[in-house]
Every structure is written in structure tokens, then in C-alpha cells.
VEXRO-905982 format. One record per residue (C-alpha): residue number from 1; chain; x, y, z. Coordinates in steps of 0.1 Angstrom, whole numbers, plus 5000, padded with zeros to 4 digits. Layout:
num / cadena / east / north / up
NUM / A / X / Y / Z
...
//
This chain:
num / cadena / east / north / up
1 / A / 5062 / 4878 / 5340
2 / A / 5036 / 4904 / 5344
3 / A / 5032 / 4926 / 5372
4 / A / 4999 / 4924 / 5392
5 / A / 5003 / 4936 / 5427
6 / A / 5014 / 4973 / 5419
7 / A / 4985 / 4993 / 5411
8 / A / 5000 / 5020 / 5392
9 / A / 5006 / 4989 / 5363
10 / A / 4971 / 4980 / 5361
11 / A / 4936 / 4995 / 5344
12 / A / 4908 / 4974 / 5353
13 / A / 4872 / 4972 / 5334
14 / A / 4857 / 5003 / 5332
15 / A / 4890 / 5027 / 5331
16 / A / 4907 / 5004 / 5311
17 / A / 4877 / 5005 / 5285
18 / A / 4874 / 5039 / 5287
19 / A / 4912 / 5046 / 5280
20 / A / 4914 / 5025 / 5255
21 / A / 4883 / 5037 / 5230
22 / A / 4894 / 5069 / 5239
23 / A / 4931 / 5060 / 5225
24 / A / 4908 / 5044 / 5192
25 / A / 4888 / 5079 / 5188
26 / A / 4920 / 5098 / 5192
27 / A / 4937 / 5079 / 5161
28 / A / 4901 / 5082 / 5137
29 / A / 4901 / 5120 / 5147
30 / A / 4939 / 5127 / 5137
31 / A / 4928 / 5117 / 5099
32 / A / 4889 / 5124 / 5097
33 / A / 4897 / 5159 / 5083
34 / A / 4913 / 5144 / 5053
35 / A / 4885 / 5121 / 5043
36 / A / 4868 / 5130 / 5006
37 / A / 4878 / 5150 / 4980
38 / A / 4876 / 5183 / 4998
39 / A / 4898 / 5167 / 5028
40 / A / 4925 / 5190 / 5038
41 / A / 4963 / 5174 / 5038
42 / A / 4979 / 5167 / 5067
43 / A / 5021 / 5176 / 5071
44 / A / 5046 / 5149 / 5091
45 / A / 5078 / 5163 / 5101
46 / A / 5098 / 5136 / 5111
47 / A / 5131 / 5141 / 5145
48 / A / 5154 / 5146 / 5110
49 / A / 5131 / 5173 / 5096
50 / A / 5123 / 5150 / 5065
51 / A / 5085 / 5161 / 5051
52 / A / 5057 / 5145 / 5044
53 / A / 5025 / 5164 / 5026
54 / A / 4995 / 5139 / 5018
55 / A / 4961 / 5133 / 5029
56 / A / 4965 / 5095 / 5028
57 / A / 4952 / 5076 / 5061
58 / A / 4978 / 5049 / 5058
59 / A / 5008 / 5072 / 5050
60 / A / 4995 / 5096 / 5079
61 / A / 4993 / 5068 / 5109
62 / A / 5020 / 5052 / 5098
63 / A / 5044 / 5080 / 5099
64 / A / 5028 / 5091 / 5138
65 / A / 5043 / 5082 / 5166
66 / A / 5017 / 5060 / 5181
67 / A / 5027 / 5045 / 5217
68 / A / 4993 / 5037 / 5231
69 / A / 4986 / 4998 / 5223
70 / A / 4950 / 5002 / 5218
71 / A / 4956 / 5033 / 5190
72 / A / 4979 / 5009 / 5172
73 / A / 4952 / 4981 / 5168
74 / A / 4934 / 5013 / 5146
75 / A / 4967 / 5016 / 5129
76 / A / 4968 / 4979 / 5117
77 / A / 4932 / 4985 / 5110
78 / A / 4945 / 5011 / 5083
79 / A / 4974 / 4988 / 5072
80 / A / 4957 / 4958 / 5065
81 / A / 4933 / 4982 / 5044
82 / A / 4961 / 4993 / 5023
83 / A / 4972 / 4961 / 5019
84 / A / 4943 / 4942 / 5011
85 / A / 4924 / 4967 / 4990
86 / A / 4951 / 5001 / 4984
87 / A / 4926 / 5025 / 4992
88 / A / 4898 / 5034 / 5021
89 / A / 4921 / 5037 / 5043
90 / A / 4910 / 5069 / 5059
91 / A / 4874 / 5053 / 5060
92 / A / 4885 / 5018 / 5078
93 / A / 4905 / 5042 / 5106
94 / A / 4874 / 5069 / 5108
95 / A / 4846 / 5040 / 5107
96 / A / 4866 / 5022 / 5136
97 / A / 4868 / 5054 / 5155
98 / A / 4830 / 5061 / 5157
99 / A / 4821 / 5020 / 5162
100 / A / 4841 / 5028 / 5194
101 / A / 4822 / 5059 / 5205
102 / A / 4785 / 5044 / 5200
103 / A / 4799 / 5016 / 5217
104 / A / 4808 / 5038 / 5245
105 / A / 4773 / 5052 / 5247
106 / A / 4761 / 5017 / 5254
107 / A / 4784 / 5012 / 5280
108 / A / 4773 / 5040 / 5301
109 / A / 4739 / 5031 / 5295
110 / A / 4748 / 4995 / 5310
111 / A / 4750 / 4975 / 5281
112 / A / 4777 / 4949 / 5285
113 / A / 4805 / 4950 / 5263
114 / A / 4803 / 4914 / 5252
115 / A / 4763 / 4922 / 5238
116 / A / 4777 / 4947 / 5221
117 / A / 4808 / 4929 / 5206
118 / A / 4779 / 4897 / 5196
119 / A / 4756 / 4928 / 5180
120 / A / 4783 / 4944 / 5162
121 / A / 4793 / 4910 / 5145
122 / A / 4760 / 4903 / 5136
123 / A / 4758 / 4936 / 5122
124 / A / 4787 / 4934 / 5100
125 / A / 4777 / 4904 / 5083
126 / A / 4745 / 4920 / 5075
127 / A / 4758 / 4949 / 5062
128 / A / 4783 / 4924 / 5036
129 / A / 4750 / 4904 / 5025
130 / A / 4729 / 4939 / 5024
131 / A / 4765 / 4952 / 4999
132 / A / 4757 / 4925 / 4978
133 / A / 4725 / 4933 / 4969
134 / A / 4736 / 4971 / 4956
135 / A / 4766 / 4961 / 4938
136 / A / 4772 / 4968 / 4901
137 / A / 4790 / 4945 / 4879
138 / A / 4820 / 4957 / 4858
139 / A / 4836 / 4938 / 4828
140 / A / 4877 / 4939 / 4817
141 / A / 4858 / 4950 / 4786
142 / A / 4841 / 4982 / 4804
143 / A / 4870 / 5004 / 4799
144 / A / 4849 / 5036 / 4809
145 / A / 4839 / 5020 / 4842
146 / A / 4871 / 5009 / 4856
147 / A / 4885 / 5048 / 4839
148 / A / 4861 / 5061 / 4862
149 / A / 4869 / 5037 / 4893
150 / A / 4902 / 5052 / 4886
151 / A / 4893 / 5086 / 4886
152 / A / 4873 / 5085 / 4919
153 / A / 4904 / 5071 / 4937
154 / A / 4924 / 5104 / 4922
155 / A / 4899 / 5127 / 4928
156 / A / 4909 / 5149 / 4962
157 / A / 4949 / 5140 / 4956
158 / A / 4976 / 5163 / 4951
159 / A / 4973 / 5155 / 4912
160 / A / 4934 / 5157 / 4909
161 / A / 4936 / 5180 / 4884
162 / A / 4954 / 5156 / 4862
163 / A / 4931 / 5128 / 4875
164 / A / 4921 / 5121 / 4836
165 / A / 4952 / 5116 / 4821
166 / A / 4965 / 5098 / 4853
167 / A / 4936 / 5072 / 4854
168 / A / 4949 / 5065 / 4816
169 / A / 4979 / 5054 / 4823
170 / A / 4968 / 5031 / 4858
171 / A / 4941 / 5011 / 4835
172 / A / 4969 / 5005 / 4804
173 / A / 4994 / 4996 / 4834
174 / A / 4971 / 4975 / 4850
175 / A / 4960 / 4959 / 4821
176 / A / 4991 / 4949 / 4803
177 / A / 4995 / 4928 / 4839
178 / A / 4962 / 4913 / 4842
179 / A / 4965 / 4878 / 4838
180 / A / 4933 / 4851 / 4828
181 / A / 4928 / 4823 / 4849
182 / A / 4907 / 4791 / 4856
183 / A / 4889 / 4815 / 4884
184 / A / 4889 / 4851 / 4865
185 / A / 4911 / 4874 / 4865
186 / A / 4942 / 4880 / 4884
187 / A / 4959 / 4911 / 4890
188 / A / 4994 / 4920 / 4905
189 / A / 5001 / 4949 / 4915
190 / A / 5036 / 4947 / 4923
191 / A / 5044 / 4939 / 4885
192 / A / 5041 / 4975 / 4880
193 / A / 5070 / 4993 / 4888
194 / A / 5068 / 5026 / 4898
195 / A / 5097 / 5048 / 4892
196 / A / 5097 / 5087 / 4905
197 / A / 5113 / 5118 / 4887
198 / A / 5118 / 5149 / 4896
199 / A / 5113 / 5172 / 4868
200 / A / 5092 / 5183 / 4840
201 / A / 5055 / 5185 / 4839
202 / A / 5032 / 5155 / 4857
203 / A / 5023 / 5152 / 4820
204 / A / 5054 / 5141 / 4813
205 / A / 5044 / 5107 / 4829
206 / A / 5044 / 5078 / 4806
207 / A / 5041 / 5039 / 4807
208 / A / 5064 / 5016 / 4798
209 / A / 5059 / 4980 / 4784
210 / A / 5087 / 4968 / 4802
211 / A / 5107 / 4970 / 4834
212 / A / 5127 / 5000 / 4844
213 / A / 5161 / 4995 / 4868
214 / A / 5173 / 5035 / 4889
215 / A / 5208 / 5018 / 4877
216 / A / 5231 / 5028 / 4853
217 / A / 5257 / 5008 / 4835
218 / A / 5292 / 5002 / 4854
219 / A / 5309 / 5018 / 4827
220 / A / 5302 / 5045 / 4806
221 / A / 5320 / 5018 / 4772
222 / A / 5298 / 4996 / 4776
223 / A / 5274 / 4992 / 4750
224 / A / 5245 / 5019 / 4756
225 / A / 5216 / 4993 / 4739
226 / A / 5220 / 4956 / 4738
227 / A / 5195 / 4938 / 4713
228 / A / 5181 / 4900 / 4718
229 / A / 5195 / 4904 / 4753
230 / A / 5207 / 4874 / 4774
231 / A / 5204 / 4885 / 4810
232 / A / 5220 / 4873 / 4836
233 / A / 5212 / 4876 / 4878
234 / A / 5241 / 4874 / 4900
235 / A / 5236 / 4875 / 4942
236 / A / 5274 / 4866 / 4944
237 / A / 5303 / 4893 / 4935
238 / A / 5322 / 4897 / 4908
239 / A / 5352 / 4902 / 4924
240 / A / 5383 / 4885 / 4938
241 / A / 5372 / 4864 / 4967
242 / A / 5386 / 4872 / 4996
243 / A / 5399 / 4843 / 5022
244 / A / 5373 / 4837 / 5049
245 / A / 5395 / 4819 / 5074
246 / A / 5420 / 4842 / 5092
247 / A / 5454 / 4840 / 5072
248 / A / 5491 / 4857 / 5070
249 / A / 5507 / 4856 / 5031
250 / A / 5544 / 4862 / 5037
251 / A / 5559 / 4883 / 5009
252 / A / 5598 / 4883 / 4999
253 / A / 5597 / 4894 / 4969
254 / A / 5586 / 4914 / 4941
255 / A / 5583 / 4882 / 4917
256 / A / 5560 / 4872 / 4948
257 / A / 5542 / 4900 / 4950
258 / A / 5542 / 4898 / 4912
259 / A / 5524 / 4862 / 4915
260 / A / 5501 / 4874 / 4939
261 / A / 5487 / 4900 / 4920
262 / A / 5485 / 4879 / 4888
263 / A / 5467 / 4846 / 4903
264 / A / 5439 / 4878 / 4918
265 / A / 5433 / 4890 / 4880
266 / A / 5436 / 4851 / 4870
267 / A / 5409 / 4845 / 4891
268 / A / 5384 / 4877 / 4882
269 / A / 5390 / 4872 / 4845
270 / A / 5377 / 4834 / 4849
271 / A / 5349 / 4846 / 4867
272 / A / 5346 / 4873 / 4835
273 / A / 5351 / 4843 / 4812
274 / A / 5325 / 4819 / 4823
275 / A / 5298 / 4850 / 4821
276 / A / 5307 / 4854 / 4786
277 / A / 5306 / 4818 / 4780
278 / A / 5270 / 4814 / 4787
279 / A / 5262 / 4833 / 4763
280 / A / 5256 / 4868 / 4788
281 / A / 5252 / 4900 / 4770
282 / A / 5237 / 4917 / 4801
283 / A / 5242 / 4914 / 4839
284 / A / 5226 / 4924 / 4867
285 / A / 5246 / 4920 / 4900
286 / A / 5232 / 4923 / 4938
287 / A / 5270 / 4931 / 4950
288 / A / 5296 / 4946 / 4938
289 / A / 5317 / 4941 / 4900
290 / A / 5355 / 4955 / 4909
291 / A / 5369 / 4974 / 4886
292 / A / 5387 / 4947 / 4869
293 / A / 5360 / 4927 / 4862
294 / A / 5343 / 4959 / 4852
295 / A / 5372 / 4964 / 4823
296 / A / 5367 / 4928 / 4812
297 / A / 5333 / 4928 / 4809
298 / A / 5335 / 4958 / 4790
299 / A / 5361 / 4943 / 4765
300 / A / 5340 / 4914 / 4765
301 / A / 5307 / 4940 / 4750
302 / A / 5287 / 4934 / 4783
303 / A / 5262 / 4952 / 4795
304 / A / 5268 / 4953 / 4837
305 / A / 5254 / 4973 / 4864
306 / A / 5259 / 4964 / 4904
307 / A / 5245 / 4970 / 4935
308 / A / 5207 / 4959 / 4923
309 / A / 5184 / 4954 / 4957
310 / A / 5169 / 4922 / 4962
311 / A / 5135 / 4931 / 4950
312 / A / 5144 / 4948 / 4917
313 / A / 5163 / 4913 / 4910
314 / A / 5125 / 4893 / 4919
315 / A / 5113 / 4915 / 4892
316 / A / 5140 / 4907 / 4870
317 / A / 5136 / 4872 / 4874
318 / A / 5098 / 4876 / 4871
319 / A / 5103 / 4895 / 4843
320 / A / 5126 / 4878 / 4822
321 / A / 5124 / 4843 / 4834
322 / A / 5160 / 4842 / 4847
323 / A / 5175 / 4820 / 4875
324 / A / 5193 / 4839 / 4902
325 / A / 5226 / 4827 / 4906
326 / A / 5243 / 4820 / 4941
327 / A / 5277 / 4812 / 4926
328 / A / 5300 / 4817 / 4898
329 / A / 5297 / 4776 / 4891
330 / A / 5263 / 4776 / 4893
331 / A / 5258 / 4791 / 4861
332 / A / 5238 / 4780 / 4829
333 / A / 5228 / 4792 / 4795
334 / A / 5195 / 4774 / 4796
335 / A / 5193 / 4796 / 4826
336 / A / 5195 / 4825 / 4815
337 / A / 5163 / 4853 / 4809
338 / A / 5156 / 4872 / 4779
339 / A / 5144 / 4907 / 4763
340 / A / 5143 / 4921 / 4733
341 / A / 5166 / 4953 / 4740
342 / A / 5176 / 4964 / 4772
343 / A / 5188 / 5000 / 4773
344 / A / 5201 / 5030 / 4790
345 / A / 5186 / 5061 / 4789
346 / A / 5188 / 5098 / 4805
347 / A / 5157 / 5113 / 4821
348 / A / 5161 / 5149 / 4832
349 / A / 5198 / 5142 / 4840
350 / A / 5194 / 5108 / 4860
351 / A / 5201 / 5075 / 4840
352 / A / 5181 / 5046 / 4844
353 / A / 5181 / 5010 / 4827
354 / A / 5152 / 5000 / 4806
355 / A / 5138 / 4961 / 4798
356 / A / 5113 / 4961 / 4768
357 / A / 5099 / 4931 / 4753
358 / A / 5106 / 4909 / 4780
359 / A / 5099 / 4867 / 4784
360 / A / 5072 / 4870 / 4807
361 / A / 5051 / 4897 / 4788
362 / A / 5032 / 4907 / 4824
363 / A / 5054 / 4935 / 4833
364 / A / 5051 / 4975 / 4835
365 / A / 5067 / 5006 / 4845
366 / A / 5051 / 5041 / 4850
367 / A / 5078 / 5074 / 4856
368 / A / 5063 / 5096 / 4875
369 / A / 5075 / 5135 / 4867
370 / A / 5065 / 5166 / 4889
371 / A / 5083 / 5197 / 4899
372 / A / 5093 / 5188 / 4936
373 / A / 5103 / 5160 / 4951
374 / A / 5071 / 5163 / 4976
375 / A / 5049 / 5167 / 4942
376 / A / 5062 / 5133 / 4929
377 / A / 5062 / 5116 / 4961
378 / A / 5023 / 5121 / 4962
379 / A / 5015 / 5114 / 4929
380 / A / 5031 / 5085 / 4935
381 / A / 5004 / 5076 / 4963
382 / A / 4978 / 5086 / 4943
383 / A / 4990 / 5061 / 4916
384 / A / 4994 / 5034 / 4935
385 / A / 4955 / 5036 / 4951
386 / A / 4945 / 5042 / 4913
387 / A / 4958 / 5006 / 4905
388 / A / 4948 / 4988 / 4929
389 / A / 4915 / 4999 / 4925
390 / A / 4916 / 4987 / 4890
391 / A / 4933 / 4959 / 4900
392 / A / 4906 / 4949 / 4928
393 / A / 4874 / 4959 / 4903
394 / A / 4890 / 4936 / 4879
395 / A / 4894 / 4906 / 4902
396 / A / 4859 / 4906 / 4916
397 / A / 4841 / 4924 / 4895
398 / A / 4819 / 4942 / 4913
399 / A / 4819 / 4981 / 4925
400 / A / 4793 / 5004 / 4945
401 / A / 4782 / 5041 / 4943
402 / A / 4805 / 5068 / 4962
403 / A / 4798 / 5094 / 4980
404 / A / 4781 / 5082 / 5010
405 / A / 4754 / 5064 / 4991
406 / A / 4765 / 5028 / 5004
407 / A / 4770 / 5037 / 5040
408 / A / 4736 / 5053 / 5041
409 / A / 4716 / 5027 / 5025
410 / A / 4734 / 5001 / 5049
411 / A / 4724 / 5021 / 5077
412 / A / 4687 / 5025 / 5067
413 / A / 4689 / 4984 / 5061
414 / A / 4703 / 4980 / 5094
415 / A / 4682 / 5001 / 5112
416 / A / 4650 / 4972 / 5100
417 / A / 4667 / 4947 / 5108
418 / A / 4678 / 4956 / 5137
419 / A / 4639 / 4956 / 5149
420 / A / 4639 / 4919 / 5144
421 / A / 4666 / 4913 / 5165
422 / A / 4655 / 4900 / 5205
423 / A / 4669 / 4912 / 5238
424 / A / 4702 / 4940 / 5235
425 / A / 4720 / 4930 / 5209
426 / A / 4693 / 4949 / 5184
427 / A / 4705 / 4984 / 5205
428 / A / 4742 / 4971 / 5193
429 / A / 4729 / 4970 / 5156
430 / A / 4710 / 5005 / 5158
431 / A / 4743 / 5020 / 5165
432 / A / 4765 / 5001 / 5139
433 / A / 4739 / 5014 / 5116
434 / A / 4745 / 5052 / 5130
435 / A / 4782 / 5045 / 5132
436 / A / 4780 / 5041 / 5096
437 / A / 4767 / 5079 / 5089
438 / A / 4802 / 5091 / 5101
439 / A / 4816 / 5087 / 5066
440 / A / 4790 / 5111 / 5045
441 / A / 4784 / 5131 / 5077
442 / A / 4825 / 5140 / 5080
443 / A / 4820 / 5141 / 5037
444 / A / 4797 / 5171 / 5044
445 / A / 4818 / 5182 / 5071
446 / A / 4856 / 5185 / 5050
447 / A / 4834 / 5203 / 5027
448 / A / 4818 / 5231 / 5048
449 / A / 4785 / 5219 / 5046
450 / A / 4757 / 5213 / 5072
451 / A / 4761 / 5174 / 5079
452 / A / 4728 / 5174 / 5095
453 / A / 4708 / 5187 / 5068
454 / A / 4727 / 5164 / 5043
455 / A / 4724 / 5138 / 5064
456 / A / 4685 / 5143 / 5063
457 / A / 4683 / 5148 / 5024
458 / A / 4704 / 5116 / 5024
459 / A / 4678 / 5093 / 5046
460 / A / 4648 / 5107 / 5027
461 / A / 4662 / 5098 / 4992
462 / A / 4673 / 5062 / 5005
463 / A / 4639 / 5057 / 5019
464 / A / 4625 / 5063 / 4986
465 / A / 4643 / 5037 / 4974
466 / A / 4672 / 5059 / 4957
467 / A / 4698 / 5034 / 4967
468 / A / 4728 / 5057 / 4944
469 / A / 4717 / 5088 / 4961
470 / A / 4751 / 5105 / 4978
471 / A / 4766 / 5139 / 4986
472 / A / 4784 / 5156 / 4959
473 / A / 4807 / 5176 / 4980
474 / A / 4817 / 5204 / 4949
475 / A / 4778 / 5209 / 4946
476 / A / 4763 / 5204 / 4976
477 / A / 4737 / 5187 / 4964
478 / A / 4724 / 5148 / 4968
479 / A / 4729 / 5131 / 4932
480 / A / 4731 / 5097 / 4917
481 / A / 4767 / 5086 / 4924
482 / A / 4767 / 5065 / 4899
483 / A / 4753 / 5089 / 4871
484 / A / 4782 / 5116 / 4886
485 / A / 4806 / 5086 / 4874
486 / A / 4819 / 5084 / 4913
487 / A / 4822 / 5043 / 4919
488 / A / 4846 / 5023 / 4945
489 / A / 4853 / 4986 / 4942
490 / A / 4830 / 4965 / 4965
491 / A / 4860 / 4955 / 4982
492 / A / 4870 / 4986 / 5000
493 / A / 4834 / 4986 / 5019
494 / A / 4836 / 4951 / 5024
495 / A / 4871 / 4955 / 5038
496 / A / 4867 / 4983 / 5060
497 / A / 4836 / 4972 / 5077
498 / A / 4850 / 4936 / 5085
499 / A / 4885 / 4953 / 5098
500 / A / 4867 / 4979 / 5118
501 / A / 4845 / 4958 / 5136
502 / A / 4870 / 4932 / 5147
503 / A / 4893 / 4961 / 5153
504 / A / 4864 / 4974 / 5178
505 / A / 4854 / 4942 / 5190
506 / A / 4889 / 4932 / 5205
507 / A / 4895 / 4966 / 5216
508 / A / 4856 / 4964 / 5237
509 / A / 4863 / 4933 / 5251
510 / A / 4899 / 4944 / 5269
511 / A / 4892 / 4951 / 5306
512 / A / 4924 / 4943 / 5321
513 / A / 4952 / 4965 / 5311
514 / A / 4982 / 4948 / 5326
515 / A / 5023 / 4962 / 5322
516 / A / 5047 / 4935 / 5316
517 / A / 5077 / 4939 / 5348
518 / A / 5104 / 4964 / 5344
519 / A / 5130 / 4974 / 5369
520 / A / 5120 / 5007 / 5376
521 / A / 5088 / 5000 / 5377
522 / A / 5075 / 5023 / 5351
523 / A / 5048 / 5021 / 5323
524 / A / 5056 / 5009 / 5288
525 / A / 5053 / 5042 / 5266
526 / A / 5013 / 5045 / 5257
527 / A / 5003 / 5024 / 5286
528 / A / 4974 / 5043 / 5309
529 / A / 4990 / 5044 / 5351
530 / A / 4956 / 5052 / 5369
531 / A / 4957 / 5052 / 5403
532 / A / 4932 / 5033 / 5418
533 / A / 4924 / 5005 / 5443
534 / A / 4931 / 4970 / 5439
//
């Protein structure tokens, strides 16, 4: 039931365009300032007083408290960025925010949104083809190029300083996961954990060839380091099960109460038993292990720790090649995954369980060490859009220049073909190609330099046919991106342009902002209330 007879819960046409790019260019301004590697950071306090220090456009929007509808369509613009690609992100929410504005200019100049929506699209796919001719193609071999993809995505981060050593460690982590198939190469991401340590020197980080559990054994007995490890996954509890039904145990007597308490330890020490029987050195369980079945297990020489989150136990099973087990019964020793040692170990005071040489060989760990916990959580960002750039290079195999140089040549590409485009639509490809400028234009801007000048230096390069030509923002100057070693997976310019200009395009062609009913008659949070007419 919507409400259309109360003016105050409606925006038509040109109010309800003009609110709503406004809302789009509100979002790409919060997070233009941290764009490039002289962008400045950006600090979320959250209602508990929690802190959050990073310059990342999908951390930053997603910790905002964004009401307005149209500003969150920017906002999954980001998301879908980070998810498709793991880096850009500031780019895809910065690009969408100046599509909106030079959209905006045609609107006032009487340009109907839909020509604009049809030019935009036609402009997009253009500017994909026109990527496709400056493209650079990168081997798994071509260990220095994907190092330097790597060091690109850390340069401007928290840990840039480190950027060499850290892009080390993301190419051996994302290599030992890379896996050969009948159509390339495939790259997972998520087999990499990534495990966070407060303490010691960021040098301190290291890679693991393994998988690495934040759980310590049940029992401090327990064997420390189990060799040729038979590892079992538990979802159940091993525990006495309580009675689900609603019951009342009448008790006369000690020998009763005796009984009672005999059959519970009966029942725990079979559940103990048929571990050990399958041959279980080591198990992982989702719920709890009482303390009982703790000292059995123990006596037994297990190797136990509880309480393991549903996604560390898909890794396990990933890793290892064991079943999860819904129930006790259920179990099997052909079942059962395998390492070569599984291991406790301290680090910096906080115990954590280590998995080397497991089944399935495609598994990694990198611990992350800094001095604060805000230093760590960073870094960790900064990792994770460090291997996923590898991780995207290595899958398609082709990267671009940095630093401007691909926006700018798409612009001056656009711009022709935009002259052999008919009727309005060509106006709606002249200012995708200008929208496009916003990313080494705000480049020169977070740096303190004159974007109009730059901008200039920029166009006469690419007109000479200098297609690497970009801004290097510690300089000044306009250099060969590629020979400055700054390179970006194909993807992330593919991805952005395609989810800005649907982004834009759905957000152009809203004219009709309409509140669902409520009984007090008031707004949604974010929604516009003009007053105006019907």
C-alpha cells in the first residue's frame, strides 16, 4: 500500500531527480578526499565509541549511516566493487558521483533523462572495448608484475612504507592457492586466512602453509603437537544430551541419584569412545565439549578445542578434506580429514592452533602483527585489496597503467566517438568522457596540485599518443605509469565503469519518489518531504 494522495509523501520528476543525484554526489564527496596515495584517512566513531581509522571507500560507506535510498544505491555501487574486484572502491563511488553531476548539467539544459541514461550506456560499453585495446598482459610466471600490482594496491595505506615486504607475502599467499584449470587459472581468496596480532613489528608478519584456528586446546594436557593428524569436525556437542520434551525425574534416593549421575558419564564417555574409535587424534567442535568429555578425551591423547564458528569449520573441511558431522552416529573413519601436524602455539601471549601440511594443499594463513589494534586492523585491509588484486591479475590476465592514464585516454577516445554519434545521445557521451577526468583531476587534487594544469599536461600527452602517460602525485610530474611500476588489474576499470553507470542510470531514470503508508504519516528516514502541488 503506498500513499499517493498526501503530498508531503511524494517527490515528483524534477525535485525528485534533483534530490536524488544530490543524495549520489553527497556519498562520492564524503570519500573523494581519500582517493590515491596522498588521500587523507577518514575516522568512524561508531554510538559505542568503537574507532575506525582507514581511507578505504568500502569500509568508509559502510560504516556511515546512510538513510537516503538513492545514497545507498552508491553504497552498493562500492560493495559490489569490493566484492567483485577487492579494490577501487573509492573510484567506483567517486566516478558514480560525478556521472550524476554531468548528468545534471543536461537536465537543466533540457536533455531528457532517458537520452541520457541510452548515451551513458552506450558510452560505457565503448569505454570496456576502448580498455581492451590498452591492456597489458601478465603471466603466473611474471612474478615482478603481479609484485608490483601488489605494491600499487599498498601504496597510500596505513602500511605503505612496508608496501615491499607486504606485497611478498600477498603473491606467495596467493600463489600457494592458485589452482590450474581447463579455463586458466583460478584464484580463491577466501582460502587465505587472515589472522590479526597485536604486537611486535608489522615485520613480524609471516605466511603460513597451512591453516591457522584463534582456538586453543580445551585442556592445557592435552598433547601440545599431534603428528599424522586425523581430524575430526563435530556441529553436535559433546556433552550429555539433554531431554527435549518437558520431563519431571523423581528422586528418592541417593542410590537414584547415584544411577542418575552414572548413566550421564555412561553416556558422555560413549560419545568419548566412538571419537577415539575412528581413529580421531584431533577434534574440532562447533558447540561445546563438557568438562567430562574434556577429561576423557584427554586420557584418550586427543587433541580438542570447542566453540569453532561455522566458517572456520568450511575451511577446515576445505582444508583437510573432512565430513562435518551432524551426530555422534554419523561418524566414519573413511570420513575423517588429514594433516601432517597440527599444533598449538603462543604468539605474543595469545594461543592459536596451527594446520600444516594439509589434504587439500590450497590453503594459507598470513598473521598480521602491528603495535595497535587500529594498526593491525588496517593492515589488514590493505592485505586483503593486495590479494585480490593478485588474485584478479592472475585470473584474467590482463592489467592497465595507474595513475589516471586509463581514465584520460578513455576520455580522449570517447570524446571522437562521441562526434559519430546522431541526435543527443552524443552530448550524453561528451560528458561520460569528462566524468571520467574526476579520478586524475581529485588525484591532483589529494595531492595539492593544480588539477587543471595536470589535467592539461595529461590531454596533450594522450593526444600524442602516450597512452601510459599519468600523474605521479609524489612528483608532480606526468610519467609513464607503467615504467613508474604503478599497474591495476583490468578488472577494477572494467568494474567500476559498468557499476557506476548502471548505478547512475537507475538513479536518472527515478522521477516518482513515493513513501510506503505509515500511521503517523511520516517519511521513512532519508526520504525527501517537499511540499508541493499535486
Amino acid at each position: 500500500m503506498y500513499a499517493l494522495g498526501n503530498r508531503r509523501n511524494r517527490s515528483r520528476t524534477r525535485d525528485a531527480q534533483s534530490i536524488n543525484i544530490l543524495a549520489g554526489k553527497a556519498v562520492a564527496k564524503a570519500v573523494r578526499t581519500t582517493l590515491g596515495p596522498k588521500g587523507m584517512d577518514k575516522m568512524l566513531v561508531d554510538s559505542l565509541g568503537d574507532i575506525v581509522i582507514t581511507n578505504d571507500g568500502a569500509t568508509i560507506l559502510r560504516e556511515m549511516d546512510i538513510e537516503h535510498p538513492a545514497a545507498k544505491m552508491v553504497v552498493e555501487v562500492s560493495k559490489t566493487q569490493d566484492d567483485e574486484v577487492g579494490d577501487g572502491t573509492t573510484t567506483a563511488a567517486v566516478l558514480t558521483g560525478e556521472l550524476l553531476t554531468k548528468a545534471e548539467e543536461l537536465i537543466e539544459k533540457g536533455v531528457h533523462p532517458t537520452i541520457i541514461a541510452t548515451g551513458y550506456r552506450h558510452a560505457a560499453k565503448k569505454a570496456v572495448d576502448i580498455l581492451k585495446t590498452i591492456t597489458i598482459d601478465v603471466s603466473p610466471d611474471d612474478r615482478e608484475t603481479l609484485m608490483k600490482l601488489a605494491k600499487t594496491a599498498l601504496t597510500g595505506k596505513a602500511a605503505g612504507e612496508y608496501k615491499d615486504f607486504l606485497a611478498e607475502t600477498a603473491l606467495d599467499a596467493v600463489l600457494s592457492v592458485a589452482e590450474k584449470t581447463d579455463d586458466g587459472i583460478t584464484v580463491d581468496v577466501d582460502d587465505i586466512t587472515i589472522e590479526k596480532r597485536e604486537g611486535g613489528s608489522i615485520l613480524d608478519t609471516e605466511l603460513v602453509k597451512g591453516l591457522i584456528i584463534d582456538k586453543e586446546r580445551v585442556r592445557p594436557n592435552m598433547p601440545k603437537k599431534i603428528e599424522n593428524a586425523k581430524i575430526l569436525l563435530a556441529s553436535f556437542g559433546i556433552e550429555f544430551q539433554k531431554i527435549e520434551k518437558e520431563a519431571e525425574i523423581k528422586i528418592t534416593s541417593p542410590d537414584q541419584m547415584n544411577l542418575f549421575v552414572e548413566q550421564e558419564e555412561r553416556m558422555v564417555k560413549e560419545m568419548v569412545d566412538k571419537i577415539v574409535a575412528s581413529g580421531a587424534n584431533v577434534v574440532f567442535c562447533q558447540k561445546a565439549i563438557d568438562d567430562l568429555a574434556q577429561y576423557y578425551l584427554e586420557k584418550a591423547g586427543v587433541y580438542a578445542c570447542r566453540r569453532i564458528t561455522k566458517s572456520d569449520l568450511q575451511k577446515l573441511s576445505k582444508a583437510t578434506g573432512a565430513t562435518l558431522f551432524q551426530d555422534v552416529t554419523d561418524i566414519r573413519a573413511e570420513d575423517l580429514g588429514a594433516a601432517d601436524v597440527v599444533e598449538e602455539k603462543d604468539l605474543h601471549g595469545s594461543k592459536m592452533t596451527f594446520l600444516l601440511g594439509c589434504k587439500e594443499e590450497k590453503t594459507s594463513s598470513v598473521i598480521l602483527h602491528g603495535g595497535t589494534t587500529h594498526i593491525v586492523d588496517s593492515l589488514k585491509r590493505a592485505m586483503n585489496d593486495a590479494l585480490c588484486v593478485i588474485g584478479v591479475a592472475l585470473e584474467d590476465g590482463n592489467i592497465v597503467a595507474g595513475g589516471g592514464s586509463p581514465e584520460i585516454e578513455l576520455a580522449l577516445r570517447l570524446r571522437d566517438y562521441a562526434g559519430t554519434l546522431q541526435g543527443r545521445e552524443q552530448l550524453a557521451v561528451g560528458k561520460f568522457a569528462e566524468a571520467l577526468e574526476i579520478i586524475p583531476q581529485t588525484l591532483a587534487e589529494n595531492a595539492g596540485l593544480d588539477p587543471i594544469d595536470k589535467l592539461i599536461d595529461l590531454r596533450s600527452q594522450h593526444e600524442q599518443g602516450n597512452k601510459n602517460m599519468g600523474l605521479d602525485v609524489y612528483t608532480g610530474k606526468v610519467v609513464d605509469m607503467y615504467e613508474s611500476n604503478v599497474l591495476e588489474p583490468l578488472r577494477i576499470k572494467t568494474q567500476a565503469i559498468n557499476a557506476a553507470t548502471e548505478a547512475t542510470v537507475m538513479i536518472l531514470r527515478i522521477d516518482d519518489v513515493v513513501a510506503a503508508s505509515s500511521k503517523n504519516g511520516a517519511m521513512p528516514p532519508g526520504m525527501p518531504q517537499p511540499d508541493m502541488d499535486m
